[in-house]
Each structure stands twice: as C-alpha cells, then as structure tokens.
N, C-alpha and C positions, 0 to 999 in steps of 0.2 A: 874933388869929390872922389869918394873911393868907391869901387867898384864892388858889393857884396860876392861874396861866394856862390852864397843860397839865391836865389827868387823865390821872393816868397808871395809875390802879386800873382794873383788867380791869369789861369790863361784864359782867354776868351770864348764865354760859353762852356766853363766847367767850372767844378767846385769839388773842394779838398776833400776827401773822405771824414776829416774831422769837423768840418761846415755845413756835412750834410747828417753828420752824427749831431751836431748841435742843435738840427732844424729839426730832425724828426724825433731823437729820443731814442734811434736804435742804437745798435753796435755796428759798427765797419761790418764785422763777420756775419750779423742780419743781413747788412744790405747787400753784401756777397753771394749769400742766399737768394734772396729776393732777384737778383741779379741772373743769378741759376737757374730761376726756374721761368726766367723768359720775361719780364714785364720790362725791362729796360737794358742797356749792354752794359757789360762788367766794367768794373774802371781801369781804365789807362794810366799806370803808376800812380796811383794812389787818386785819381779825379777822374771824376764820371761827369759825365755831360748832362749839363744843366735841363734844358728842354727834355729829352729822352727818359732823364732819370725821374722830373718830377712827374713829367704823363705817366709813367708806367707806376711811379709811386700812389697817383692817383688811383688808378686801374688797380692795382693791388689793393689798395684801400676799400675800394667799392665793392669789389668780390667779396672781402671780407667780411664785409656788415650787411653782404646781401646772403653770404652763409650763415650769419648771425641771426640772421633774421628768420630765414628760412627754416633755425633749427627753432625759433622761441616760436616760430606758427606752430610748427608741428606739434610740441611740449602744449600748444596753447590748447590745439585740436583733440589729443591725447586726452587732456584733461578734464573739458570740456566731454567727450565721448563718456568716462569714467564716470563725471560727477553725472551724466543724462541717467546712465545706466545704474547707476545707485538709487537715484529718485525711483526710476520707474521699479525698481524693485522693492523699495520702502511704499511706493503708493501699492503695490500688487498685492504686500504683505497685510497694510489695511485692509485692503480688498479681501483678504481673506482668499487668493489664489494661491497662495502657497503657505504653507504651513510651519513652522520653527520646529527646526529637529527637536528639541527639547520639548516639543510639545506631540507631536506625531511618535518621537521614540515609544513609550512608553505602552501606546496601542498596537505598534504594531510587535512591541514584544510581548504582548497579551495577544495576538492572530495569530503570531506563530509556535505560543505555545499550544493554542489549542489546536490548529493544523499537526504539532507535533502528538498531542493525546487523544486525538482521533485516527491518526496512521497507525500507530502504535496498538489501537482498541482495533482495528481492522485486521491489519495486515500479522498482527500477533496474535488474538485474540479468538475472534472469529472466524479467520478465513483457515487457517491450518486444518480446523475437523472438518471443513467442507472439501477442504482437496486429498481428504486420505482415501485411497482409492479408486481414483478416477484415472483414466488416462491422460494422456501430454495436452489432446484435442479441448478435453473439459474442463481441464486446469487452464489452459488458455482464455477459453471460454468466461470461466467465472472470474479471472483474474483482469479481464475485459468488464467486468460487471462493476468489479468494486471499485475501478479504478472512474467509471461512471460515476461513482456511487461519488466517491471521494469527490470529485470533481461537481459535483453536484452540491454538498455539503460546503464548503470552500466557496462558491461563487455563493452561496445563497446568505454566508455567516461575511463576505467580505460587502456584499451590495445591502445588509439592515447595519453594517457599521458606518457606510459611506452615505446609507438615506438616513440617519441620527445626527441630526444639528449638533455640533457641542456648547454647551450651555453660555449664554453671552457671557459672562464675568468670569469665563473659565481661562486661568491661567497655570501654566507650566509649572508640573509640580519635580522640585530638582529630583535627579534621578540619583537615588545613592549609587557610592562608589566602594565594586567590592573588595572586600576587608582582605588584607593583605594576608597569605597561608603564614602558620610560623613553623620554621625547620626545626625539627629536632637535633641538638645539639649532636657531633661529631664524636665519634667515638676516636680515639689514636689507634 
C-alpha cells in the first residue's frame, strides 16, 4: 500500500474550509470574517474547529434574525404610528376641525384684502388732515386711537366670519391660477 502525499482525512474535531463552505453556503473569506469579529476562532490552515465554529456560527446567526427582527418591529411601529395618525386626521377633517387649504384659502384672501383696504382708508386717507399741525405728543396720541380703531375693526369683521356656519354642501371652489405676464420681445 502506498503511502499518499496529501491527507486528506479531516483531523479530529475540525472541518476543511471547503466542508464548511458546503454546510453553510458562505465563502471561506465570510467565514474569515465572521471569524474576525469574534464569534468563533480563525482557522488553523485552512480547518476551523468543529464544536467552536458551529456554536459561534449559531450565535451569529441568532444576532442576525434578532436585528432583523428588531428592525421589521420598528418599520412595523413606524407604520403603524403613521397610518393612526392619518385616521385621526381624515376623522378631525370630517369633524370639520380643520379646514382644507383650498377651501379656507379663498376667505382668508378675501380678510386680508379687506384688512388691506381699510389701512389704506385710514392710515392714507383720513389720518394725514388730522395730524397736520399738531405736535409729536398728539400725533402719538391719535396714531394710538386709530390704531385701536383698526384693531377694533379686524377683531369685529374676523369673529362674524368665524360665527358664519359655511353652508352644508359647501365645497372648494378651485382657486385660479395667475396667468402667466408675457415679455415683450427683445430688441438686439
């Protein structure tokens, strides 16, 4: 009987790099990895120890699917938090607690023009012949008054817009979109 070169019979209590590539489905250079980062000891020319390598391959494994796990709770909780938060905003909206910009825009660009054409009737209008000739004390003074005045006006025209139900079957009328300027072509 002739004596081989090689041995190729496992030594006792290891396994080839290529036997244990067959068992799990990685690459040698995975489990050299895996080996790095502490779950089992590196292999001794080319065979890692049987007992050692599979506990630690266990271990590795378990970590794995317990960060897998961990991240699909979270995604679940995420989701879960999102879709509450969506109901509870689709129910508020029936509720009639909050309002659809496209339905509020519209009023409150009708509040602030008229806020804009009543400062404009004051503070341009009327108030200039009242302060010609008075000194700083009585310009103060009156500028105190209208400023009551305004203030007075504003709360009184925003609280009969806020006590005004709007009509049940009232729905959002689209707001046009303004029309594009056209340039005057370029002279050279």
């Amino acid at each position: 009987m002739a004596a081989s070169t090689k041995d190729h019979s496992p030594l006792r209590g290891h396994l080839s790099a290529a036997a244990l590539c067959e068992l799990t489905g990685l690459t040698d250079r995975r489990h050299r990895q895996i080996a790095a980062e502490g779950y089992y000891p590196p292999p001794d020319r080319g065979r890692y120890r049987i007992k050692e390598t599979l506990i630690g391959l266990f271990r590795y494994y378990r970590e794995q699917l317990h960060k897998k796990e961990d991240n699909l709770a979270t995604e679940r909780k995420k989701y879960t938090i999102a879709r509450r938060e969506k109901l509870e905003l689709e129910t508020d909206l029936l509720r009639r607690r909050y309002i659809p910009r496209a339905e509020i825009g519209p009023h409150l660009r009708n509040l602030a023009a008229h806020q804009r054409a009543t400062l404009q009737q004051k503070l341009e209008t009327e108030l200039p012949p009242r302060l010609a000739g008075l000194d700083p004390l009585e310009i103060q003074q009156r500028l105190a008054e209208t400023t009551d005045t305004l203030c007075r006006i504003f709360q009184q025209s925003t609280r009969q817009w806020l006590d005004t139900p709007p009509p049940p079957d009232a729905k959002p009328k689209p707001t046009p979109k303004p029309a594009k300027k056209k340039q005057p072509p370029s002279s050279p």
